[in-house]
C-alpha positions in Angstrom: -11.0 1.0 19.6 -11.2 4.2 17.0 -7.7 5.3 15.7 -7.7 8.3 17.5 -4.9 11.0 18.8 -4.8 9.1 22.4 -3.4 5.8 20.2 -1.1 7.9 18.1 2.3 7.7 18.5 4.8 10.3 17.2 8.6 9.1 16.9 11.2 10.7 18.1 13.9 11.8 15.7 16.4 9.1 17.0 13.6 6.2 16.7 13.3 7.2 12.7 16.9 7.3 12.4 16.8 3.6 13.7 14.0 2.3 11.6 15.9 2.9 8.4 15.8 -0.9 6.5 13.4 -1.7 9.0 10.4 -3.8 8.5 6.6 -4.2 9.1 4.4 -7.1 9.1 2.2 -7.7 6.4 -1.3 -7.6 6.9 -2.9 -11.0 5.1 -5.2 -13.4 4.9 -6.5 -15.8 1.8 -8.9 -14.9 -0.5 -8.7 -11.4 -0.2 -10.8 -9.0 -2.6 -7.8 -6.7 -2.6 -4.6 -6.5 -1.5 -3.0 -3.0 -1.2 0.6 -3.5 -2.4 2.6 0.1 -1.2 5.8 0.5 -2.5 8.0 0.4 0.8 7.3 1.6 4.4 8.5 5.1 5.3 10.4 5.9 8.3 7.2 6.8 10.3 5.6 3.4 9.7 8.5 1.6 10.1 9.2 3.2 13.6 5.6 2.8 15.1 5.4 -0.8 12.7 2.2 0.5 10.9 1.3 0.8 7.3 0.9 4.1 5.8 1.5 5.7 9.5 3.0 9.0 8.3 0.1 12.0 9.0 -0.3 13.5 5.4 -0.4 10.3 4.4 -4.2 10.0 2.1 -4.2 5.9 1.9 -6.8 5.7 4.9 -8.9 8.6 4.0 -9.3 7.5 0.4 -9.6 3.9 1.1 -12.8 5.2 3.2 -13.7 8.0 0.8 -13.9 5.1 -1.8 -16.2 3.2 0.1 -13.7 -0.1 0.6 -14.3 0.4 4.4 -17.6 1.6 6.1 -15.6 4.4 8.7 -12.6 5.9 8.6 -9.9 3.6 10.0 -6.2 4.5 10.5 -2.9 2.5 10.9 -3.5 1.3 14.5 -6.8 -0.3 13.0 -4.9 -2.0 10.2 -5.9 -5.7 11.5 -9.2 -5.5 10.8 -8.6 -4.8 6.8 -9.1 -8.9 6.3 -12.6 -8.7 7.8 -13.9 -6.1 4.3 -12.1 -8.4 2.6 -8.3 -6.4 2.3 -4.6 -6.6 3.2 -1.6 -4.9 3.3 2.3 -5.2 2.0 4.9 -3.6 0.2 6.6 -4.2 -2.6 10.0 -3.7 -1.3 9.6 -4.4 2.5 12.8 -2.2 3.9 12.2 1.1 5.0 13.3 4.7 3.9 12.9 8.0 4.1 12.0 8.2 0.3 11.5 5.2 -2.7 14.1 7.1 -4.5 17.0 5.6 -2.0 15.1 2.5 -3.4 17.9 0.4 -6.5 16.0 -0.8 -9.1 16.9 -4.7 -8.1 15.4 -4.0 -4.8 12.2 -3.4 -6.7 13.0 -6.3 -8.9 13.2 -8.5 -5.9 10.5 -7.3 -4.7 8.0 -8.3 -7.2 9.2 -11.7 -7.3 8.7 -11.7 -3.2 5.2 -10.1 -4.0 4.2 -12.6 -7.0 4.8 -15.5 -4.7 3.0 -14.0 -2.0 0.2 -13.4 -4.3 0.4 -17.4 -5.3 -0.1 -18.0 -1.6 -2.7 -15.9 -0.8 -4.7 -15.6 -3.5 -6.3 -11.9 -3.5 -9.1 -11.6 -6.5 -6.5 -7.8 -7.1 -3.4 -6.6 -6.5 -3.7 -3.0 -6.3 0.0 -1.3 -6.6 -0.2 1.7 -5.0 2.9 3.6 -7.3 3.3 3.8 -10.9 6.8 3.8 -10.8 7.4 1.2 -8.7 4.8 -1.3 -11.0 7.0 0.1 -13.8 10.4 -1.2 -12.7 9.8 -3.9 -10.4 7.7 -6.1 -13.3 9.4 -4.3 -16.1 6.1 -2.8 -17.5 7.7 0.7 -18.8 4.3 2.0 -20.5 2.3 0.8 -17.7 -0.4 3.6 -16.7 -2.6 4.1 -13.4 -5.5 1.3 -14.1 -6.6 -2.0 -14.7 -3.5 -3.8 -15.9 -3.5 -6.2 -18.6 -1.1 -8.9 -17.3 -2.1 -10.4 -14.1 0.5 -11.5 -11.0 0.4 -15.1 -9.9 -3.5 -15.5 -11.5 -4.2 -11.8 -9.9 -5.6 -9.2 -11.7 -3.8 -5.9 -11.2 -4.6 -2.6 -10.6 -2.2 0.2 -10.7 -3.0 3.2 -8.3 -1.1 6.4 -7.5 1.0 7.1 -4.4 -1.2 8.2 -1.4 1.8 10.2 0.0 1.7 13.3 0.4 4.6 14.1 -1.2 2.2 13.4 -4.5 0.6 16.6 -5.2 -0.8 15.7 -8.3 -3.2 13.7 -6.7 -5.4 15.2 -4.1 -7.2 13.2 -1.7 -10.3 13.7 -3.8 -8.2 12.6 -6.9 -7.0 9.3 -4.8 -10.0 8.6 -3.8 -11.8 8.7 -7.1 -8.9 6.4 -8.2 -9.7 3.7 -5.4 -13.2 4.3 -6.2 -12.8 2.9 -9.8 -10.9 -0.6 -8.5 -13.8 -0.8 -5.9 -16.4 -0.7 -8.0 -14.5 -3.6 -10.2 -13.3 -5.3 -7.0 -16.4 -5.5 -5.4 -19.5 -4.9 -7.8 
């Protein structure tokens, strides 16, 4: 069933009080080509339990504009990532209104959490989707956006800006030219 405005939810501003430090399942499966690592779920997602749920979010649109998928899915369509191939998780899995609320442990944590889920799942990449959070949680302070020298748990990683929109440096276009590099490595 398409991801469209009849499946959409929008939460009440009482349910996104509630989901603050909630969680959402991981979307996962072995031998993935990539998994998409975000760097924690925002209130939105957390109260509907959906990654990158939040409209203005660009993760769906450039994840299609990139090619990784053949149609434009959206958050209630999330279970069928593992059939291209794909998955989804977080590297710190609590919820917030912003990844500044986020301590630096908490991203430390994290990327141990993430590494070992990475040893038991075995994507080909890890694609990181936030400098920042790469930065601290794996303690790569000159890390850029790219192909990352040092792999995670046999990994290769792949650093990729935020899709919120609260990133105006990247447009969608910019995102999606971005994910467009990592696919053609991923899957060419």
């Amino acid at each position: 069933m398409p991801d469209g405005p009849a499946r959409r939810v929008r939460p009440t501003a009482q349910q996104l009080a509630a989901a603050q430090h909630e969680t959402i399942p991981d979307v996962l499966a072995t031998d993935l080509r990539v998994l998409f690592c975000g760097i924690n779920p925002g209130l939105w997602s957390a109260a509907i339990g959906k990654h990158f749920a939040r409209p203005g979010n660009r993760f769906w649109p450039a994840l299609h504009a990139s090619g990784f998928t053949p149609r434009l899915l959206g958050p209630y369509e999330q279970e069928e990532l593992p059939r291209y191939g794909l998955g989804l998780t977080n590297v710190v899995s609590r919820a917030s209104a912003r990844a500044d609320e986020l301590a630096p442990e908490e991203f430390r944590e994290g990327g141990r959490i993430l590494a070992a889920k990475v040893a038991e799942y075995r994507p080909r990449w890890v694609a990181i989707l936030g400098i920042g959070a790469y930065r601290t949680a794996f303690d790569r302070k000159q890390a850029r956006v790219g192909p990352q020298p040092e792999p995670l748990s046999g990994s290769r990683v792949w650093v990729l800006p935020n899709p919120s929109g609260l990133n105006a440096l990247w447009t969608t276009p910019r995102l999606a030219d971005a994910f467009r590099e990592l696919r053609d490595c991923a899957c060419g």
